[in-house]
C-alpha positions in Angstrom: 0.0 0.0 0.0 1.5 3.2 -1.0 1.4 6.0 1.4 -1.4 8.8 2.1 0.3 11.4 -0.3 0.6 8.7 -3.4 -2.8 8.1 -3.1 -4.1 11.5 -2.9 -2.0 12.0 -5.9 -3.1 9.1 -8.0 -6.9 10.7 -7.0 -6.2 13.8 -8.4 -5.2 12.7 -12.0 -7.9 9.9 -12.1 -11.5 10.9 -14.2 -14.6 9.9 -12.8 -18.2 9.9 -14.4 -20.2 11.8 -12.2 -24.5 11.8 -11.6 -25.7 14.0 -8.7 -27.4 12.6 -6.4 -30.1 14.7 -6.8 -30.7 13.2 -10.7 -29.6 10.0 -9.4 -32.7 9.6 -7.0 -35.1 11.3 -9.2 -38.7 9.9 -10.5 -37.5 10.7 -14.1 -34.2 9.0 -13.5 -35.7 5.9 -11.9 -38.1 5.7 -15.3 -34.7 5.5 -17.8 -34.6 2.4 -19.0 -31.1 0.3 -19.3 -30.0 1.3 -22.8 -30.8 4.9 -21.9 -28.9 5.0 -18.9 -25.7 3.2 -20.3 -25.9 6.0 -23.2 -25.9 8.6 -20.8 -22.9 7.2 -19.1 -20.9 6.1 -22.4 -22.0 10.2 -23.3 -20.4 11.3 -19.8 -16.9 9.2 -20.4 -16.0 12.2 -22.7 -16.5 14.9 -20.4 -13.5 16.2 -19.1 -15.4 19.1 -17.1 -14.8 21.6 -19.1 -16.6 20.9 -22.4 -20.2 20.1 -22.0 -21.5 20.9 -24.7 -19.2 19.4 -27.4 -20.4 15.4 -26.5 -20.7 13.2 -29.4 -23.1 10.6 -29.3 -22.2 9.7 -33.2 -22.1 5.3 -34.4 -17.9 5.7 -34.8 -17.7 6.7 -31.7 -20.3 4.4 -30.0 -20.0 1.5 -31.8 -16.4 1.2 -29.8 -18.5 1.0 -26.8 -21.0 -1.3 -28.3 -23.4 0.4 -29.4 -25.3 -0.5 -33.0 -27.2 1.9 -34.8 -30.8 1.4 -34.3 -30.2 0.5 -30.5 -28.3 4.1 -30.2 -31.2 5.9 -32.1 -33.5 5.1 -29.3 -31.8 5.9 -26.7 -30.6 8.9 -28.2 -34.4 10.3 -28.8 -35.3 9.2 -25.7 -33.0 10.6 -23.8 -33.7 14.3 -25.9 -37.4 14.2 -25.3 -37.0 12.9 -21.3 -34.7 16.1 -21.3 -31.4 14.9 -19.9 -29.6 15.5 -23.4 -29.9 18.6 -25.5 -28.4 19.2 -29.2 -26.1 21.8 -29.5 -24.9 21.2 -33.0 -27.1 19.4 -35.0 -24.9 17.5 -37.5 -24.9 16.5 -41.1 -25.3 12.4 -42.0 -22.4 12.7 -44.0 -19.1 12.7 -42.1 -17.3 16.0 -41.1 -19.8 17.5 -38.8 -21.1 15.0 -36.1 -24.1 16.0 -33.9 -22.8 17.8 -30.7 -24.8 17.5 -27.3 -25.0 18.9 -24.0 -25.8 16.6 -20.6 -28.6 19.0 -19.0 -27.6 18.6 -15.3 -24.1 20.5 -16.2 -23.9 24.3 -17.6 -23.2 24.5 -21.4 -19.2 25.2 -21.7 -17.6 27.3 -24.2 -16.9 25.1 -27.5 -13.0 24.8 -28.5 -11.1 24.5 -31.4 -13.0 26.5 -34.1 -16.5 24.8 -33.2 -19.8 26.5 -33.6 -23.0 25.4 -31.6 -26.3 26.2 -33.2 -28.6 29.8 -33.2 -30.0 30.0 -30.2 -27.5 27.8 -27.7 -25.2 29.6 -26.1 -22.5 29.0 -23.6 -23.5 29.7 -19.7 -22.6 28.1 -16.1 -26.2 27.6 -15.5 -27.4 24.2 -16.0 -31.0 24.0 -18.2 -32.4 21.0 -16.1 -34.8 19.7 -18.9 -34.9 16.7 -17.5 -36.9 17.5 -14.1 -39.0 20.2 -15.7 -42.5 19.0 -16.3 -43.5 18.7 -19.6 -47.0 19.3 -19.3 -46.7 22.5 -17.7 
């Protein structure tokens, strides 16, 4: 066993996927069902914490993780219209611009390297929580 240092070290440079609690123990949560909730944690091993926002849920990406095309589909829309996604950049089906999404629970960051979200998304530390507004309000 190293000592107290070496591990507080190794925590520091080790990513984690992190769901608040708060989503976590949610009614809207609880209703995901398996394939939705493994998307939304395949989307969250790309964020580094400082580019929500820029998430790709595209096939060449996802299919490394499993993922075939009409089984990513669903979960993709579903996870859209129960609000815990939101497109940023909607993409082109030929390759060179992939469809870009934001995880809801996290403010939308700043996109890098030359990328443009959509009209009418823009960049803020204030998380939209779609996914525990109610739709029928």
């Amino acid at each position: 066993m190293g000592s107290t240092a070496q591990r507080k070290q190794l925590k520091k440079r080790e990513r984690f996927i992190g769901i608040p609690y708060r989503v976590a123990q949610s009614s809207q949560f609880a209703s995901l069902k398996a394939a939705e909730v493994k998307l939304l944690i395949d989307m969250l091993t790309q964020y580094t914490g400082s580019n929500n926002g820029s998430l790709s849920p595209c096939h060449s990406l996802m299919r490394k993780r499993g993922w075939a095309k009409s089984s990513l589909h669903r979960a993709f829309s579903a996870l859209l219209s129960k609000g815990f996604l939101v497109v940023t950049r909607q993409g082109w089906k030929v390759r060179g611009r992939a469809t870009l999404v934001a995880i809801t629970w996290n403010g939308i960051d700043e996109p890098r390297n030359g990328i443009m979200f959509d009209e009418g998304i823009k960049p803020s530390p204030v998380p939209l929580a779609l996914w525990c507004k109610d739709p029928t309000a």
